[in-house]
C-alpha positions as CSV (number, residue, x, y, z in Angstrom):
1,X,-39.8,-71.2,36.6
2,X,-38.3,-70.2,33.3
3,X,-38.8,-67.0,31.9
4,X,-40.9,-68.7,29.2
5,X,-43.7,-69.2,31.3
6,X,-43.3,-65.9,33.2
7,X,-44.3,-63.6,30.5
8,X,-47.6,-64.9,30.2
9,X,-48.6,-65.3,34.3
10,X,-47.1,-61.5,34.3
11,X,-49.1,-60.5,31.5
12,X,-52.4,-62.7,33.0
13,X,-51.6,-61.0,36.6
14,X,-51.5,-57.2,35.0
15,X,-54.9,-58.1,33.4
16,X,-56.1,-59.2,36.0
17,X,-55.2,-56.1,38.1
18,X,-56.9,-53.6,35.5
19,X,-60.1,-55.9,35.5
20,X,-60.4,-55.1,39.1
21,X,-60.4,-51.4,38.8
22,X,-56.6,-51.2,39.2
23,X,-55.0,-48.4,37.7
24,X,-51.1,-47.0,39.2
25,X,-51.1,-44.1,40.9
26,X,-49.1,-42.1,38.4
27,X,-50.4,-43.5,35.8
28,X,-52.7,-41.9,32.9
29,X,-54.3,-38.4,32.6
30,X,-55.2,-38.3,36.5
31,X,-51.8,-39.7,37.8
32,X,-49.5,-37.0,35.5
33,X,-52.0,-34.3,36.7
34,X,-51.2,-35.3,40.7
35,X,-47.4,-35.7,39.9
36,X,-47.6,-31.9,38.8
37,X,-49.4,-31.1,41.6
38,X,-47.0,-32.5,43.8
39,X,-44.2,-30.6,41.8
40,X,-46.2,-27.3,43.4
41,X,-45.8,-28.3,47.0
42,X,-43.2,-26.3,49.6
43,X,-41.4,-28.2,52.2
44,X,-41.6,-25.9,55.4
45,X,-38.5,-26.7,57.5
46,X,-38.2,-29.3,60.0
47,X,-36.2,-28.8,63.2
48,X,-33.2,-30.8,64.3
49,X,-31.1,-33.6,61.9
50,X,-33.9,-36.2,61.7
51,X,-36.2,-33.4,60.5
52,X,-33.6,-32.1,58.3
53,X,-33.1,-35.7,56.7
54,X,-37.1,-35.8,56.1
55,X,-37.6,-32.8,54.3
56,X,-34.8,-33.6,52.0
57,X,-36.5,-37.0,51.7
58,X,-40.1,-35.0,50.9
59,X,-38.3,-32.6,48.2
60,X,-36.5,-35.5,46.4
61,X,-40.1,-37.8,46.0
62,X,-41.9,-34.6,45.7
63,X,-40.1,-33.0,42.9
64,X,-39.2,-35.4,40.7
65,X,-38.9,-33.2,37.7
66,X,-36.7,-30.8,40.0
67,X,-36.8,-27.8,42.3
68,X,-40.7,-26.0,42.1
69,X,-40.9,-23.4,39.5
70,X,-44.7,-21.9,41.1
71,X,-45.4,-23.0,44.7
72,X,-49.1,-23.6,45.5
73,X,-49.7,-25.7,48.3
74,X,-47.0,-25.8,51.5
75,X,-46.4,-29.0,53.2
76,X,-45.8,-28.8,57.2
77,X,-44.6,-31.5,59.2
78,X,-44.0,-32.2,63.0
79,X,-41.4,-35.4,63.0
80,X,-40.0,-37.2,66.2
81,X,-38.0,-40.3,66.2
82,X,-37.9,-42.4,69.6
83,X,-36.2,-45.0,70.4
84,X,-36.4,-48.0,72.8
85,X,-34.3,-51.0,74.1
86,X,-35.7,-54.3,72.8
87,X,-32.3,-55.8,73.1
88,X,-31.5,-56.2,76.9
89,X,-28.6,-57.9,79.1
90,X,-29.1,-59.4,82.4
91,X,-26.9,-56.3,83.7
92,X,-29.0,-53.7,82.0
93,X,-27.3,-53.2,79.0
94,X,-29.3,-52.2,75.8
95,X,-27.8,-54.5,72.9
96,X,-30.6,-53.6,70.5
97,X,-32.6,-50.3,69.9
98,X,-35.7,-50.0,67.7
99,X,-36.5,-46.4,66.2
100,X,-40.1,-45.2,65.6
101,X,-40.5,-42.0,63.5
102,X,-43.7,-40.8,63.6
103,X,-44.8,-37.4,61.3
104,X,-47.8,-35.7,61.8
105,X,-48.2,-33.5,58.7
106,X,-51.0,-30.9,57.0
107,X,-51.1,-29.5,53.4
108,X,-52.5,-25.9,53.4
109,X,-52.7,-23.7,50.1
110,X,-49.6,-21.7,50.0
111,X,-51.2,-17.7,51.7
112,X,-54.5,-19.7,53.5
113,X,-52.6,-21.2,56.6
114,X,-55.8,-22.0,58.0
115,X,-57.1,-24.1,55.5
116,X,-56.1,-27.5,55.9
117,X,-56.6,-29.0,52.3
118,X,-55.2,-32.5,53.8
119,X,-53.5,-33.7,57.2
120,X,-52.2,-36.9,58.5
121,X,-49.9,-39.7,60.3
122,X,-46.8,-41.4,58.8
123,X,-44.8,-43.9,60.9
124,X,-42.1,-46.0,60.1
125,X,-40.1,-48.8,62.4
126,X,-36.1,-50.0,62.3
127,X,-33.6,-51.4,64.3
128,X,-30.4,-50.7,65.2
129,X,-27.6,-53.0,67.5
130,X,-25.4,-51.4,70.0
131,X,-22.1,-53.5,70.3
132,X,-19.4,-52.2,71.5
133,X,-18.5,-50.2,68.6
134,X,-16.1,-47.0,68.3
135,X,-18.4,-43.8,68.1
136,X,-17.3,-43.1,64.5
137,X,-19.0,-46.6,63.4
138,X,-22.1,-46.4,66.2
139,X,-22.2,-42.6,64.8
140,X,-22.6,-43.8,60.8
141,X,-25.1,-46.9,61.8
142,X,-27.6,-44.4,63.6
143,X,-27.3,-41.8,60.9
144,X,-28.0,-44.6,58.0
145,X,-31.1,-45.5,60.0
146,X,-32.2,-42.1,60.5
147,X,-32.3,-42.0,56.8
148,X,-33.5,-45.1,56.0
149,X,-36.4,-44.1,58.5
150,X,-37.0,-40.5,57.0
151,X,-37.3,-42.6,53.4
152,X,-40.1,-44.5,54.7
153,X,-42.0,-41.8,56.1
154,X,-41.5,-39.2,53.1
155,X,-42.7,-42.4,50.9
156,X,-46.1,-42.5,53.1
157,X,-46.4,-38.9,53.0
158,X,-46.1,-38.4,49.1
159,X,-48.1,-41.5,48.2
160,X,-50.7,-39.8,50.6
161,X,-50.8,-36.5,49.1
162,X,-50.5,-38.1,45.7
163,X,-53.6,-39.9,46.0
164,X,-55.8,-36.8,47.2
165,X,-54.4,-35.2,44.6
166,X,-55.4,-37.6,42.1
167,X,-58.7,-37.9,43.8
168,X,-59.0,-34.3,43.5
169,X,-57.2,-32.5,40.2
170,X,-58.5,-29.4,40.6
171,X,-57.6,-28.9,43.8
């Protein structure tokens, strides 16, 4: 299709989407007020590498406009990652893993722990192969998934939060 003709179905398909009631998350007066709110959430740590990757995830889609100058709301997340053989040899030998990170997570305001504002689930699926591979190369493909996986999940989580915080500005 040549670009000629893909102007006007893009513009006909962007129409179409704000006759429907579309409008982008981020988007106007609503969407800049939840992007600031999500500038004022903390990241409470997460334990072990996978958790580390997934907080650094959250604080990179979280604060887009940089590290929190006032801290309202704190974020706390439990994150596991497990893996199984779906790749399997006649001997026994696993020549395919698949990784499932699963985070449950809660916003509380920041000094009322027991106020759940918000709380759910965020999962995310990949796939790794296990040749035989040196450690240094098996060690890089599993870390690159482990990110790739914590990505996915902070992704969820911030689109999540950004929506009840659009849904409720003065929050």
């Amino acid at each position: 299709m040549s670009s000629n003709l893909l102007k006007p179905a893009a513009l006909a398909a962007l129409l179409g989407l704000s006759a429907c009631g579309f409008t982008p998350l981020y988007g106007g007066p609503q969407g800049v007020a939840a992007s600031a709110q999500l500038d004022e959430v903390a990241v409470a740590n997460i334990p072990e590498r996978t958790g580390q990757l997934l907080r650094q995830s959250l604080e990179t889609q979280l604060h887009t406009a940089g590290a929190p100058v006032s801290e309202l709301y704190e974020l706390k997340v439990t994150y596991t990652v497990a893996t199984s053989g779906i790749g399997v040899l006649q001997d026994t030998a696993t020549t395919r893993n698949r990784l499932t990170a699963t985070a449950q997570w809660s916003l509380t305001p920041i000094g009322n722990p027991g106020q759940a504002l918000l709380s759910g689930t965020a999962t995310a699926m990949n796939a790794e192969n296990v040749v035989d591979q040196q450690y240094f190369a098996l060690t890089l493909e599993s870390d690159t998934v482990n990110k790739q996986l914590a990505d996915q999940v902070a992704g969820e989580i911030t689109a999540q939060i950004a929506a009840w915080f659009r849904a409720h500005p003065n929050a």
